[in-house]
N, C-alpha and C positions, 0 to 999 in steps of 0.2 A: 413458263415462269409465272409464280402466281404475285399479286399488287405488294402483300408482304415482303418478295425477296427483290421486287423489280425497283422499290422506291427505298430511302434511307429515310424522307418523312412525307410525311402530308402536311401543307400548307393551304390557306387560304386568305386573300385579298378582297374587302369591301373598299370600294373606291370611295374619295371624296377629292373635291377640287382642290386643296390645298394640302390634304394627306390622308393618306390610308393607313384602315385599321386591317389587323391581323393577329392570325393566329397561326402555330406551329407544335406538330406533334412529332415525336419521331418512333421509329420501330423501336426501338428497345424503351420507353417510358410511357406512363398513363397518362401523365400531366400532359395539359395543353397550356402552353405558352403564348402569351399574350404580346400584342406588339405595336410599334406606329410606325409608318413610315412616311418623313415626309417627301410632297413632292416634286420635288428638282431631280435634273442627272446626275448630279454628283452625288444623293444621298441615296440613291436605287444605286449607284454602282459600287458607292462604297459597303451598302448593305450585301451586295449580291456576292462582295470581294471575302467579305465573314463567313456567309454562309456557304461559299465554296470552301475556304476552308476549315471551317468547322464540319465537315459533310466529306471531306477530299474528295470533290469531286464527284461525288456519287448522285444521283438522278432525285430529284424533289418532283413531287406532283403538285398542283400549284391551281386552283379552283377560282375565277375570277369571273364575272360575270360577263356574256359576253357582247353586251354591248358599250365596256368601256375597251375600247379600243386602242386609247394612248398605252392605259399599263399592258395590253398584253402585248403590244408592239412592242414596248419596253422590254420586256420579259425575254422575247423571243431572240432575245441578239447572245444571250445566255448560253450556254453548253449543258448546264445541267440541271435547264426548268423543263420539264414536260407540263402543259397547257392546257387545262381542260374546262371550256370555256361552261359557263351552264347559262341556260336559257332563263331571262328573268323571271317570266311565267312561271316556271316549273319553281326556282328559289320562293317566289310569292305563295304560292300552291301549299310547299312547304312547311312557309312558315306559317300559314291558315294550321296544319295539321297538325303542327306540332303546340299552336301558342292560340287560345280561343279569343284570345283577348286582341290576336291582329300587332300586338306591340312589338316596335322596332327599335332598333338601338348599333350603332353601327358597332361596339364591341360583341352583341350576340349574334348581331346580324354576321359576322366573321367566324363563328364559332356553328354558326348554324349552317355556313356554305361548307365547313370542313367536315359537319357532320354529314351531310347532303354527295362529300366528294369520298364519303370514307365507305359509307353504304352502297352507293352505286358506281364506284368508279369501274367496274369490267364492262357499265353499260354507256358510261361519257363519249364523246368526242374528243380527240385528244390532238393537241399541237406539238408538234415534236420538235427540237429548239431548231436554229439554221444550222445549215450544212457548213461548215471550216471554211469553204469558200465563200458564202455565200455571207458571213461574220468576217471577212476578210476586207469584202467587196465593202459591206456596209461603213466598217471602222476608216475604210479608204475617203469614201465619197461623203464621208458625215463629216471627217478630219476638214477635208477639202473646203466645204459649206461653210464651213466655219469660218478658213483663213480667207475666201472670198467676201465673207462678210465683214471680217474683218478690215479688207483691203477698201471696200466700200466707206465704213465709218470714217479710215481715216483722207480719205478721197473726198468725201464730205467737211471736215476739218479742213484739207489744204483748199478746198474751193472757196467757202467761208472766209480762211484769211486773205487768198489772192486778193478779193473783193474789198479788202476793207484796204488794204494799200496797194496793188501791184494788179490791178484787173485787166490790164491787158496782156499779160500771159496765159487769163484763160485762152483769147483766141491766138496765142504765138503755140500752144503745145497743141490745142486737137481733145483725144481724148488722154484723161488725165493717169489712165490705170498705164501708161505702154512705157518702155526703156525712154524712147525720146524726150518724152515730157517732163521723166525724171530727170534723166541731161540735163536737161533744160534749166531747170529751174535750181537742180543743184549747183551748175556752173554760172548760170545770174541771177540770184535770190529775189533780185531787187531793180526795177528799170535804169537806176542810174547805172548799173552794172550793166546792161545790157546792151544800153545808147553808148557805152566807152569802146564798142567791139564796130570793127570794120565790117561793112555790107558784106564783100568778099569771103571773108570769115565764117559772118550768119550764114550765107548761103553754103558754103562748104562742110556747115553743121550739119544742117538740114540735109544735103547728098550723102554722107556718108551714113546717115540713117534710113536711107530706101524711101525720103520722104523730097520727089524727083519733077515734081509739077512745077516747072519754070512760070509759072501764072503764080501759082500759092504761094511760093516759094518769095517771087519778089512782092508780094502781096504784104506779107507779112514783116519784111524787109522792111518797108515802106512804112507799113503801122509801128515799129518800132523810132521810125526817124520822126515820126509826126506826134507820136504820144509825148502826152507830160504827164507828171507826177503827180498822185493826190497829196504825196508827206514828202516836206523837204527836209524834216529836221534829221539829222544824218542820223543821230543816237537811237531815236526810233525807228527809224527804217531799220540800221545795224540788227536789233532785235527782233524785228519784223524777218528778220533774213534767218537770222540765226535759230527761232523759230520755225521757220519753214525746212531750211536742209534738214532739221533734226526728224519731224513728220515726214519728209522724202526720202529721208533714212529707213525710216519705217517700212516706209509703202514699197519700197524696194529688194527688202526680204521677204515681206510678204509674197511677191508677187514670182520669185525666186522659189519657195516655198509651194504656190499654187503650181508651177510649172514643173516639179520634182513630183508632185500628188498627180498631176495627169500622166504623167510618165512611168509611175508606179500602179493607179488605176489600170491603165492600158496593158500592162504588161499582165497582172493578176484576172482582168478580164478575158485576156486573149484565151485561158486554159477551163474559162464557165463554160461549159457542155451546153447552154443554150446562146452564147455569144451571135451565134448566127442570126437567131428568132428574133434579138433586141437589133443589132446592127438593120434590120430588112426594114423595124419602121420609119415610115417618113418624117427626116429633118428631129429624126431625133439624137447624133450626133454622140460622139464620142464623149461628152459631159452627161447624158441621160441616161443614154442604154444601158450603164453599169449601174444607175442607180433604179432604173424602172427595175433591171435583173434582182436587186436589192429588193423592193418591192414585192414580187411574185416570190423569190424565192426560191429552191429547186422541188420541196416536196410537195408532190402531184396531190396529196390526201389532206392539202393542210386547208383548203377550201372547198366548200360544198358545192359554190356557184360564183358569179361576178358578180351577181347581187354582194355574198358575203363582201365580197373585198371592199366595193363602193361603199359598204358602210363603214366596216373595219378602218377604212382611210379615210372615212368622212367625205369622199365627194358624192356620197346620196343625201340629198335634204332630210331634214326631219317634218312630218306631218302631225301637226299638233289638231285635234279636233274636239268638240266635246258639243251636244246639241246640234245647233242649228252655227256653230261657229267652226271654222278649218282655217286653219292658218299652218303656210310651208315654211321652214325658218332653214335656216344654214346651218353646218352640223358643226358645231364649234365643238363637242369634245373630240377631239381626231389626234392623229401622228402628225405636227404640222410638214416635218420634213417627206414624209412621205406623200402627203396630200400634195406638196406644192411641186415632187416631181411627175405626179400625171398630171397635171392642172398646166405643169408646164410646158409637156408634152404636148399636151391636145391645144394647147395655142400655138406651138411652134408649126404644128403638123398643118396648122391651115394654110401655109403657103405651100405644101409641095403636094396635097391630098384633095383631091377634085372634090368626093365628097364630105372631106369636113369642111372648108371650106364652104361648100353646097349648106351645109347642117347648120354651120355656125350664123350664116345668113337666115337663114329660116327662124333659127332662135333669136334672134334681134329686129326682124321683122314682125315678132310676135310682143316685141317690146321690151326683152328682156336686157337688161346691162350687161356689158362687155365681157366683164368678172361672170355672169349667172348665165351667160350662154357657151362661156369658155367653160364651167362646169359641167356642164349640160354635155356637151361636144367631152368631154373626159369619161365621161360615165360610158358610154357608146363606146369608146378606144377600148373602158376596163372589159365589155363585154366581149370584146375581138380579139384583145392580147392574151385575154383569159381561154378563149377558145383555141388560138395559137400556143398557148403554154399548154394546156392539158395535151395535145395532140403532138407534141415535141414538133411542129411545122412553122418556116415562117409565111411573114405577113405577106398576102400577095395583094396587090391595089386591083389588078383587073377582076382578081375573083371575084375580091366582093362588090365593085364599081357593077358586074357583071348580074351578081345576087341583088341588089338593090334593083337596077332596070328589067329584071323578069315580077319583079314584085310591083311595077309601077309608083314607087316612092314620089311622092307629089315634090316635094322640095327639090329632088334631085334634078326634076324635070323642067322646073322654073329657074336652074341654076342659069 
């Protein structure tokens, strides 16, 4: 199939921090179409919602440079972008050949990568969009992310007000996200409500919520009889209350919501052909492994190395140099949701993985902070999950505990 019959247009994207410029040509027209896109999710989905249907569907080639990494991550959750990433150098190169003058302009600059994607595109690299599953997996765990962060905000809200009238229900619930806490606070808003209830009562609250430690239990008991009130005036407490169950109300769908999302995760994971590969790494737990899967992805040809990825995801640093000055900075343009599922991996993995663990100490003993050696300790995972994903194997701890002691790895050795 020759680029004419395979694509219904050619498009190209020049990034910028707050929007990109573009352009759009299609088979059957000369004209090139000029465009903006700004940048939020909702104005890349509602655009991408047009151009599927103005297109039904039909396959777009899509020329972005490849070291912004947020839009092509963006991109790739599509059905019907094909990716074709171009190397800045060779864009620069270009525009030396084509413009003597070196001048740049982010509407030609988009007009020049379409030209760039029109003439050589049988010689590009190309990202082919995710696999149905793998667009499944993502809408799942992205939905999820959301309502957990949601349950957070208002978790932070109900902590805030307990504080300013009723602080001693922070320590009568525990942690604030669970069914008990929500009891709790739904059924005595307010301490005068809760000093009216019989010891006997509290304590048969607390058993029949699997919460059985005859110590805590009358502990709590106790701090309820000996607490006093920071507000007497009943109208403002009243309000104080009434405020609170409506925020409880809240936090209680939500968390109803997150619990429907792992059980729908789980279920569309169980049928990923690599579920096995992600389930093997360590302490990475039925909340991650569908989304690291989300991450790699299924298609074997859509990375060249684990370099790529470490950048593509931003946990490789950027190295800024010029003369006699270097300086390594943090790669802030990135996917954040994607960065923060290996970042959060490779912290979790150091309690159950000898040598990250081993690695992560090394890198802190070198001086590095918590955050830049948890990165550091991610980037070494992308190279091993990466070598696990090309080879369809999973992860084994001995092999490579085993690969590290024939090589004499000095950290491992002082672990």
């Amino acid at each position: 199939m020759s680029k004419d019959e395979e694509f219904v247009a050619l498009m190209s994207l020049d990034w910028a921090d707050k929007g990109h410029r573009g352009c759009i040509q299609t088979r059957d027209l000369v004209e090139v179409e000029d465009f903006q896109l700004e940048q939020k999710a909702s104005a890349i989905q509602e655009w991408a919602g047009q151009l599927r249907s103005r297109f039904r569907g039909g396959k777009i080639a899509v020329a972005v440079e490849q070291k912004r990494g947020p839009l092509i991550y963006a991109l790739m959750k599509y059905e019907m972008f094909v990716i074709f990433p171009l190397n800045t150098t060779a864009v620069k190169n270009y525009r030396k050949a084509l413009r003597a003058s070196g001048a740049k302009d982010d509407p030609s600059d988009a007009r020049l990568q379409l030209l760039f994607l029109r003439n050589h595109l049988d010689q590009l690299r190309r990202i082919e969009p995710d696999s149905t599953m793998t667009r499944k997996l993502r809408m799942l765990v992205e939905g999820r992310r959301k309502m957990v962060d949601a349950s957070t905000a208002l978790s932070n809200q109900i902590t805030a007000l307990l504080k300013e009238y009723y602080p001693t229900a922070l320590e009568l619930i525990g942690q604030l996200k669970t069914p008990l806490a929500c009891d709790l606070l739904s059924k005595w808003p307010c301490l005068q409500a809760i000093k009216s209830v019989k010891a006997e009562d509290l304590k048969d609250f607390y058993y029949k919520r699997n919460c059985r430690n005859k110590q805590a239990v009358d502990l709590r008991v106790k701090l309820v009889s000996e607490a006093l009130p920071l507000i007497d005036e009943k109208g403002i407490v009243a309000t104080y209350s009434f405020v609170l169950r409506s925020l409880v109300t809240q936090l209680q769908v939500l968390l109803k919501q997150v619990k429907k999302y792992d059980c729908r995760i789980q279920k569309t994971f169980n049928h990923h052909r690599d579920a096995s590969l992600y389930r093997s790494l360590p302490a990475a737990g039925p909340a991650l492994e569908p989304r690291l899967a989300v991450v790699f992805g299924e298609d074997r040809n859509k990375f060249d190395n684990a370099a790529a990825i470490a950048n593509l995801m931003g946990v490789s640093p950027v190295t800024i140099s010029s003369g006699k000055y270097r300086f390594v900075a943090f790669r802030m343009s990135a996917p954040k949701f994607a960065r923060q599922s290996l970042v959060e991996f490779a912290e979790l993995s150091i309690r159950q993985s000898t040598w990250a663990l081993a690695y992560y100490q090394k890198c802190r003993n070198e001086g590095k902070s918590h955050n830049a050696a948890v990165r550091a300790l991610a980037y070494k995972w992308i190279r091993i999950i990466y070598r696990c994903w090309k080879n369809r194997l999973p992860y084994d701890e001995s092999i490579y505990l085993a690969a590290l002691k024939r090589k004499n790895v000095p950290w491992l050795q002082a672990s």
